[in-house]
N, C-alpha and C positions, 0 to 999 in steps of 0.2 A: 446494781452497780457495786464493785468490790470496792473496802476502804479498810483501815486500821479499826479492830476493835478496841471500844472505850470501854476505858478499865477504872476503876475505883481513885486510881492515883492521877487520874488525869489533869494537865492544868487548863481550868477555864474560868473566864474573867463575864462579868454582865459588859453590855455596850459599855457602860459608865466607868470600867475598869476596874472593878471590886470583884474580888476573887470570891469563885463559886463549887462547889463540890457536889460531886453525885456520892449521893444516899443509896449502898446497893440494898440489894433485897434476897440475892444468894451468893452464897460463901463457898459452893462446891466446885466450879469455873473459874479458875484463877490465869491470869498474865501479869510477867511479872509478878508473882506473888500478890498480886490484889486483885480483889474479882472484877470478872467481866460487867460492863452495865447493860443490864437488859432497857429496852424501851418503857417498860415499866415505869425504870425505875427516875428517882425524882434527880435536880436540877439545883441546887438552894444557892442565892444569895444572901449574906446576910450584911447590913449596912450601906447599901446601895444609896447615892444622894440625890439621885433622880427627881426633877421636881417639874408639873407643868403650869404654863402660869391659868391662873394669879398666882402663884407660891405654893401651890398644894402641892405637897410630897406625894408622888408614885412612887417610890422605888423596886425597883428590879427583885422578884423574891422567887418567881419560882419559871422554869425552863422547861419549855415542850421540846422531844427531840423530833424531829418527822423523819428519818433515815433509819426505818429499821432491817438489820438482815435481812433475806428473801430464803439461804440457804444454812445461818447457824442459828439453831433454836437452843435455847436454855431451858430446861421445865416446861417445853412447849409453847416459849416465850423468846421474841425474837430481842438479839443483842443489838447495841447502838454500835453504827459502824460510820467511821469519817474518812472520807477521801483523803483531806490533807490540813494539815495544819492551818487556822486561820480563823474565819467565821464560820461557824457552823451550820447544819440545815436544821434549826430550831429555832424557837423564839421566846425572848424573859418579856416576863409579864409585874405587873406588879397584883398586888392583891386584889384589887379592883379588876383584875385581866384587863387592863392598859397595855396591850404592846409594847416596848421599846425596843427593841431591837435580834440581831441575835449574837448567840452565844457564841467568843472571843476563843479557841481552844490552842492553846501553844504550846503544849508540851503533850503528847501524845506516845503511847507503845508503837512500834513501829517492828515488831518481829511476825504477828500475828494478825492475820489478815479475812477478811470473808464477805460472802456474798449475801 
C-alpha cells in the first residue's frame, strides 16, 4: 500500500497525547533533510501519564510500527511508510508491553512517497 515516508522529523503523540520521536538508526536517506525511519527503527515516549487501575502507572514508552515498505529498502531494511495523517498502523506499549493504543502522527513529509 503506497503512503508518505516517516522521517526523523515527524510529529507523533502516545494515545495519552505526550509527544514521541523516532530514534533513527541511518543518516544516509534523508527527506527534508532528516533521515528516513526505517521499521527498525524505535518509537519513544517519554513522560506518558498512562495509568490502569488500581493506580499502577503503565505509561506509553515504546512504539511498534507494523506498515513497512514492500518496495523502498534502506540497508536492506524496509522504511516506515503512513497513508495519512492521523493514527497510525502501530502500537505504544508501556514497559510491561501493556498495549494502549496507537500512535497519533500529525505532522508528516508529504513530497516523498513509496510502496
Amino acid at each position: 500500500m503506497p503512503g508518505f515516508l516517516m522521517h526523523a522529523g515527524a510529529t507523533i503523540q502516545c494515545p495519552h497525547a505526550v509527544p514521541a520521536q523516532i530514534v533513527p538508526t541511518q543518516a544516509r536517506v534523508l527527506v527534508n533533510a532528516m533521515p528516513v525511519a526505517l521499521i527498525s527503527d524505535q518509537i519513544i515516549a517519554t513522560g506518558c501519564p498512562f495509568t490502569v487501575p488500581p493506580g499502577k502507572p503503565q505509561p506509553c514508552v515504546l512504539a511498534k510500527w507494523f506498515m513497512p515498505s514492500t518496495r523502498v529498502l534502506i540497508n536492506g531494511t524496509p522504511a516506515m511508510v503512513l497513508t495519512a495523517p492521523g493514527p497510525g498502523p502501530g502500537l505504544f506499549q508501556s514497559a510491561d508491553q501493556i498495549p494502549a493504543g496507537p500512535p497519533i502522527v500529525t505532522v508528516v513529509q508529504t513530497r516523498v512517497t513509496g510502496m
